[in-house]
C-alpha positions in Angstrom: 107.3 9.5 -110.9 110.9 10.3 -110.7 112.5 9.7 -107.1 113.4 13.1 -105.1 116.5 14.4 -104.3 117.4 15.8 -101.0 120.9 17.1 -100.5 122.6 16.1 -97.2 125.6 18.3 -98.2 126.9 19.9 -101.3 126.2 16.8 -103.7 122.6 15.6 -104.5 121.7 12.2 -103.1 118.8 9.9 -104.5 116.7 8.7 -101.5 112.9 7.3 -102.2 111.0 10.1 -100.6 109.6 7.8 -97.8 112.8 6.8 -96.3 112.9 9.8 -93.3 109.9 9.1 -92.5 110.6 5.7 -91.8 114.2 6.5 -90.2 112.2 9.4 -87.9 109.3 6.3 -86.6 111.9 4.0 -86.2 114.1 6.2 -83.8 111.3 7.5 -82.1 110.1 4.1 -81.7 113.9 2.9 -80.0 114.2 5.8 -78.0 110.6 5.7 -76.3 111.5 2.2 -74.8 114.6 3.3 -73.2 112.5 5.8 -71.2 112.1 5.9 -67.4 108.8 4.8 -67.4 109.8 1.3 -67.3 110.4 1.7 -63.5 107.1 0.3 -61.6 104.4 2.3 -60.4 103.1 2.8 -56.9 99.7 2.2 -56.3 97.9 5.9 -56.2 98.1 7.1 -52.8 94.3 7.7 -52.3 93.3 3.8 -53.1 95.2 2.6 -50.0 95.4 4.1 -46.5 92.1 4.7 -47.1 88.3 3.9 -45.8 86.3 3.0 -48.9 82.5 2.9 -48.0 80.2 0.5 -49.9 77.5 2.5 -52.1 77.0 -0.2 -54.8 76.7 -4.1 -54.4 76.6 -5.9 -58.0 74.7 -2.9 -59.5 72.2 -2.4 -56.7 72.3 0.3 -54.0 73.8 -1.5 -50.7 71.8 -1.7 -47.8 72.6 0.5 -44.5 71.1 -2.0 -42.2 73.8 -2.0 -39.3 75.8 0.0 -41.3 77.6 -0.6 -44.4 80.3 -2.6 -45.4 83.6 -1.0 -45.7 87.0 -1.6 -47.1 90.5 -0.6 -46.0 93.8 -1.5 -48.6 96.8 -0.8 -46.2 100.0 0.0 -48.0 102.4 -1.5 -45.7 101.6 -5.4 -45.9 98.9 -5.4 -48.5 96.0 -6.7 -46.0 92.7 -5.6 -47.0 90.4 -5.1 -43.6 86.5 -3.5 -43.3 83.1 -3.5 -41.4 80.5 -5.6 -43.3 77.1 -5.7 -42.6 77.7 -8.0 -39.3 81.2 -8.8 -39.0 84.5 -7.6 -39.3 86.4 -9.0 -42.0 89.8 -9.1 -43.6 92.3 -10.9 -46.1 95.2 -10.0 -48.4 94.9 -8.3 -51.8 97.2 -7.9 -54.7 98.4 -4.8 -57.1 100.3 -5.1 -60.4 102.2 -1.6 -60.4 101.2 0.5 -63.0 98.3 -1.1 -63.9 94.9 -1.1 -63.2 94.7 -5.2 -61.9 93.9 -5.4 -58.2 92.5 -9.3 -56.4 91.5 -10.2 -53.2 92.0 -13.5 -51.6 89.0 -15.2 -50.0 88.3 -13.0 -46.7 88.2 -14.1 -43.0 85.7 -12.6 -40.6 84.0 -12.9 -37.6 80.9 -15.1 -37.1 77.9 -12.7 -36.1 74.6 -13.0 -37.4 72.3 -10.1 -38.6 69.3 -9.5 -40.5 71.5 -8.6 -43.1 73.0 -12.1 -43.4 72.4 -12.3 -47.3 74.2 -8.7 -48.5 77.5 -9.2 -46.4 77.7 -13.2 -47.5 77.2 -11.8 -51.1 79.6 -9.1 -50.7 82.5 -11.3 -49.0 81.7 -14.4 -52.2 82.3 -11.0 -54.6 85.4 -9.4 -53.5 87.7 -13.2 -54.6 86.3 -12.3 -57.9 87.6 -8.9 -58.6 90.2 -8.4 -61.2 90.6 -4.8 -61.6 89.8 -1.6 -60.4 88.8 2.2 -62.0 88.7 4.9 -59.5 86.5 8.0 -60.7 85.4 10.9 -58.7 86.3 9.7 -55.3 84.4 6.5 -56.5 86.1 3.1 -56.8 84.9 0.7 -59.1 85.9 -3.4 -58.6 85.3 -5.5 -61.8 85.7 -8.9 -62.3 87.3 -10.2 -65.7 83.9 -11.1 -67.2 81.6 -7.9 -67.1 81.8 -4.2 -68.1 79.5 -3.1 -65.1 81.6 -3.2 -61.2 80.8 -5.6 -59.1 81.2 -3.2 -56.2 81.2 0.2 -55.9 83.0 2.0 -53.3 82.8 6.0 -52.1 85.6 7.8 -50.4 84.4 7.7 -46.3 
């Protein structure tokens, strides 16, 4: 098959028909990555600032008992602070801006015992695992690296 000719001005040129195409992906290509989108991303406003209330602990409805457990992400010095089951509790966490990659250090609390003993020492061994988050119709999901189900599952309070 004989090449095609385009004409750029007055005079025929011979150019293999696939070479725009290629020109048009590359410059698109170069262009794309000069965009502003580089800059980081804030965290979305509703994940911190915000009372999360336990609804799901490692893919089993979470006890009431003296309440449920609760988790706050504040924005200003990335502490993470909530109500378990019988103690308060509270550590740091970290976000990676734009992305969806959210851990917890190992969490402080207080030292009350309850009947629900069991749930909240669960809960507290859980949240050092978590590697990432979704957040779905006012639910937030916390997965570890390892699973496709959350560990944790969190409603909007």
């Amino acid at each position: 098959m004989p090449p095609q000719l385009y004409y750029i001005s007055t005079s025929p040129v011979k150019m293999p028909c696939w070479l725009p195409a290629t020109l048009l992906l590359s410059a698109s290509l170069l262009l794309g990555s000069c965009s502003k989108d580089q800059e980081p991303m804030p965290a979305p406003l509703y994940l911190l600032d915000q009372p999360w209330q336990l609804t799901e602990l490692a893919g089993k409805p979470a006890p009431a008992g003296n309440g449920a457990a609760s988790l706050t992400l504040s924005s200003v010095d990335n502490l993470s602070a909530g109500q378990a089951w019988c103690n308060q509790y509270g550590g740091r966490f970290m976000l990676v801006a734009g992305t969806s990659y959210l851990t917890f250090s190992d969490q402080a609390s207080t030292r009350a015992t309850c009947s629900e003993q069991l749930q909240e020492t669960r809960y507290l061994d859980l949240l050092p695992q978590v590697r990432r988050y979704t957040i779905s119709h006012r639910h937030l999901q916390l997965y570890d690296s390892e699973h496709s189900q959350p560990l944790l599952v969190f409603e909007v309070k």
